[in-house]
N, CA, C and O atoms as a Tinker XYZ file with bonds, in Angstrom:
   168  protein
     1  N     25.812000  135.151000   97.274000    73     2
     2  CA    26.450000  133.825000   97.217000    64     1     3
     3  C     25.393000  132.734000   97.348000    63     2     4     5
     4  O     24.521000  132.789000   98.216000    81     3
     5  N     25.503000  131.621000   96.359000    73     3     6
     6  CA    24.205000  131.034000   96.602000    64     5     7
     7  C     24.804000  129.447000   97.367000    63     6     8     9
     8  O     25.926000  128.965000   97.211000    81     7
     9  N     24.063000  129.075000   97.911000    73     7    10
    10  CA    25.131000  128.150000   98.959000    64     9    11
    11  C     24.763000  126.852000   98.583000    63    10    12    13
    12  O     25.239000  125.916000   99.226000    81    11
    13  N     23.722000  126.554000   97.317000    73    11    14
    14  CA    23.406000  125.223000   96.795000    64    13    15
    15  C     24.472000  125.369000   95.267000    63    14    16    17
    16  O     24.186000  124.778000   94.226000    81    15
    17  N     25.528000  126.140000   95.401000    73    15    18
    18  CA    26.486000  126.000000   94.592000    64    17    19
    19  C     26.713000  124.416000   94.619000    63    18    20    21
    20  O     26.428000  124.022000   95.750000    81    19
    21  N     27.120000  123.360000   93.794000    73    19    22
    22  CA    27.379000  122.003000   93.433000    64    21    23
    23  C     29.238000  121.843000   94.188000    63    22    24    25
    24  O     29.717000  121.002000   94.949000    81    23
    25  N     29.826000  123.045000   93.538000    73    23    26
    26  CA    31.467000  122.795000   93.797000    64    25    27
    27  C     31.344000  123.032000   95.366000    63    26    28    29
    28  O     31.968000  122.302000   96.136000    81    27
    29  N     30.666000  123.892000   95.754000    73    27    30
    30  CA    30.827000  124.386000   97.073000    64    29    31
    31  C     30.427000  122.922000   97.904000    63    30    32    33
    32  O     31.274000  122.400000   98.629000    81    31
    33  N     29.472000  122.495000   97.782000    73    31    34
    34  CA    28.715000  120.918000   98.643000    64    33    35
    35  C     29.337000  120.013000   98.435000    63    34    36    37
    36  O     29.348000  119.090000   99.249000    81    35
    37  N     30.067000  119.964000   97.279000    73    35    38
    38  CA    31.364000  118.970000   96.818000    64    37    39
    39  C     32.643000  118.921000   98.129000    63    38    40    41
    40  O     33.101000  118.008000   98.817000    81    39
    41  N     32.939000  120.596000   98.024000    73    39    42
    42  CA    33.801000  120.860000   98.874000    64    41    43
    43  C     33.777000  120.612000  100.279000    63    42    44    45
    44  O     34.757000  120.153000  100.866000    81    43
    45  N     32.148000  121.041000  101.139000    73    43    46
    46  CA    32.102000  120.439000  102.307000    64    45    47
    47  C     31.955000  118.997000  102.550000    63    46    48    49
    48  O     32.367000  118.390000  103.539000    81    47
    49  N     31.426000  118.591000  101.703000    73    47    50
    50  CA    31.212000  116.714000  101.735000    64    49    51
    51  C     32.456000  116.178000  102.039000    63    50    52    53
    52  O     32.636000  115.414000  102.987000    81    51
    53  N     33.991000  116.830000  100.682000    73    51    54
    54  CA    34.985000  116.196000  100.995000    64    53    55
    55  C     35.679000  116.398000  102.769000    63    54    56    57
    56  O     36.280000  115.697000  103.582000    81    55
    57  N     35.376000  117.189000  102.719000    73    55    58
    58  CA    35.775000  118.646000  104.030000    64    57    59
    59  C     34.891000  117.210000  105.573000    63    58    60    61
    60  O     35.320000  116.694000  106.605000    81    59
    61  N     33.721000  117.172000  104.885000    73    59    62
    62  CA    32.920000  116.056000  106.321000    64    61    63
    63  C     33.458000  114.687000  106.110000    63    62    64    65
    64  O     33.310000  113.998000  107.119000    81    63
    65  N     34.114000  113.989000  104.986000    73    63    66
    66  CA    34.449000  112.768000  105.255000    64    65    67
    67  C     35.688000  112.886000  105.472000    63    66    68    69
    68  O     36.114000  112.212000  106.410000    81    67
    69  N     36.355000  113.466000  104.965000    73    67    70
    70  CA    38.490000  113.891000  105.850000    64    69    71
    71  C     37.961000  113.863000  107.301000    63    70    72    73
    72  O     37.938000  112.739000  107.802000    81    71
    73  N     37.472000  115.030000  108.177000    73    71    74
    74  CA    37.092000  114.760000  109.492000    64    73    75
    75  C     36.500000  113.603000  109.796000    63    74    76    77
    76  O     36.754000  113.034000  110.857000    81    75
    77  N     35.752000  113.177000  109.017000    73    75    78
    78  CA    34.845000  111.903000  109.949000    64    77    79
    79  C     36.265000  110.712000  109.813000    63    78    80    81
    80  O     36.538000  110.137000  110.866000    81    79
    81  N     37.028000  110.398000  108.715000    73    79    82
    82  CA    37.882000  109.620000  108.597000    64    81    83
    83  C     38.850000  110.049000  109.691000    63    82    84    85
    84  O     39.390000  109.033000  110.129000    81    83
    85  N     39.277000  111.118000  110.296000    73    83    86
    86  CA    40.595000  111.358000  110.437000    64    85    87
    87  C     39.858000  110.634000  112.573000    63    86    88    89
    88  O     40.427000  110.005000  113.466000    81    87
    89  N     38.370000  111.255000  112.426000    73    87    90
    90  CA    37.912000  111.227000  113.774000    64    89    91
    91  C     38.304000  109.064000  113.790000    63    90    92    93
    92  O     39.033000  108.554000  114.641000    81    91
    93  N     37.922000  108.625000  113.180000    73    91    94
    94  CA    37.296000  107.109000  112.873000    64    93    95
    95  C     38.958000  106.613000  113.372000    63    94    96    97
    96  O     39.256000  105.837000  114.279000    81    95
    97  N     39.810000  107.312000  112.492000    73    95    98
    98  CA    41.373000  106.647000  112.246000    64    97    99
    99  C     41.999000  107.243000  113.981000    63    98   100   101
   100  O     42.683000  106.486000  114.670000    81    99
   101  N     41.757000  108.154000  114.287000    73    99   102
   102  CA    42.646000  108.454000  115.848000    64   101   103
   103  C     41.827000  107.264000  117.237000    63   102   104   105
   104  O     42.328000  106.997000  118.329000    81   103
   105  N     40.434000  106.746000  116.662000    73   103   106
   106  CA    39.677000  106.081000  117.556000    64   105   107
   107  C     40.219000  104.864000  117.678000    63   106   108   109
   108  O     40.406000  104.250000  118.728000    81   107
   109  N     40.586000  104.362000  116.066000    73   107   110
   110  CA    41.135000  103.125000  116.011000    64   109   111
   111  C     42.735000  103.260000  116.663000    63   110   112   113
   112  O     43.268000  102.413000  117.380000    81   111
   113  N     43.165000  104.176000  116.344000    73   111   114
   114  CA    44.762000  103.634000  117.338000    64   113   115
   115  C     44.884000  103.819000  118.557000    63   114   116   117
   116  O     45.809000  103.378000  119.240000    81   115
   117  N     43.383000  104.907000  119.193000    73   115   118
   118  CA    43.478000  105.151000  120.568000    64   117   119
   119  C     42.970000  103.570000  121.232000    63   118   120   121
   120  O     43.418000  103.127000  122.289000    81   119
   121  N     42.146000  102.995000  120.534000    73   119   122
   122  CA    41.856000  101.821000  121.002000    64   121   123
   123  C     43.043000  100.581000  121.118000    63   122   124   125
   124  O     43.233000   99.882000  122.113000    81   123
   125  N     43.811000  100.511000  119.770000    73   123   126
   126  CA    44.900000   99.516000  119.881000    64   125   127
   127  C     45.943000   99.952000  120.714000    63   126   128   129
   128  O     46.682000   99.059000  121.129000    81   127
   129  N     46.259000  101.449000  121.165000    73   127   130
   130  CA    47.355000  101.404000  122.409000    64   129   131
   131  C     46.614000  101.144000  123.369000    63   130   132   133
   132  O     47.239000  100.323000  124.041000    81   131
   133  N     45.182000  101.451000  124.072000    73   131   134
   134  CA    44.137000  100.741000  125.255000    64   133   135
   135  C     44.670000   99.459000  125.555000    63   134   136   137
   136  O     45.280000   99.175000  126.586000    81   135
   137  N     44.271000   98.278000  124.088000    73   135   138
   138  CA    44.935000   96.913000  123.817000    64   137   139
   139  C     46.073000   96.546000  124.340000    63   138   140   141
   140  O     46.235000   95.701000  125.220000    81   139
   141  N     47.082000   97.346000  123.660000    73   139   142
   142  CA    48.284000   97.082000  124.281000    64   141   143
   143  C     48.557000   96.985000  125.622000    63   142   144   145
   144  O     48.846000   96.006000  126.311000    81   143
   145  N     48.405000   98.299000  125.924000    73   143   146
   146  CA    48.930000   98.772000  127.635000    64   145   147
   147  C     47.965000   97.280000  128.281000    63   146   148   149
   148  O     48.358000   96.480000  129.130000    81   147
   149  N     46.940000   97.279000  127.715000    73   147   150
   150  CA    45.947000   96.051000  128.641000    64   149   151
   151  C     47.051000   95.063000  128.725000    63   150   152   153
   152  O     47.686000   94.718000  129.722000    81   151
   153  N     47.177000   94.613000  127.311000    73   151   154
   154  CA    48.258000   93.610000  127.223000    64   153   155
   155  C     49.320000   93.399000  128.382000    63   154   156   157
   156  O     49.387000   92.335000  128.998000    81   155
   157  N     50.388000   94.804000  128.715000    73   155   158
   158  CA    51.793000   94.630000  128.857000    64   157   159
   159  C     51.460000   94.253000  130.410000    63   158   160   161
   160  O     52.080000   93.437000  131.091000    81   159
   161  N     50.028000   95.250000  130.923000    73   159   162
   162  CA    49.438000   94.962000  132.382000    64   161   163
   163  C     49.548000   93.639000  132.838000    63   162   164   165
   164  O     50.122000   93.249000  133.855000    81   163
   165  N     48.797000   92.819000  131.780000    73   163   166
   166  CA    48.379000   91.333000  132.418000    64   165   167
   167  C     49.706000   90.640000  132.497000    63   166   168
   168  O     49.777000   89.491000  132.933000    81   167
């Protein structure tokens, strides 16, 4: 199996930006409920 296959590096690239997006997108709403709750506190 040769692992500088093109489809295959295609496949992990898409495979590393879904995770990096999905990591990026749970940060951003963990931060806006932080916001909130700060909010309902004050």
């Amino acid at each position: 199996m040769d692992i500088t296959n093109p489809a295959v590096t295609d496949g992990v690239n898409l495979f590393v930006n879904i995770v990096i997006f999905l990591v990026a997108f749970g940060a951003a709403l963990s931060l806006v409920d932080m916001r909130k709750e700060s909010q309902k506190k004050d």
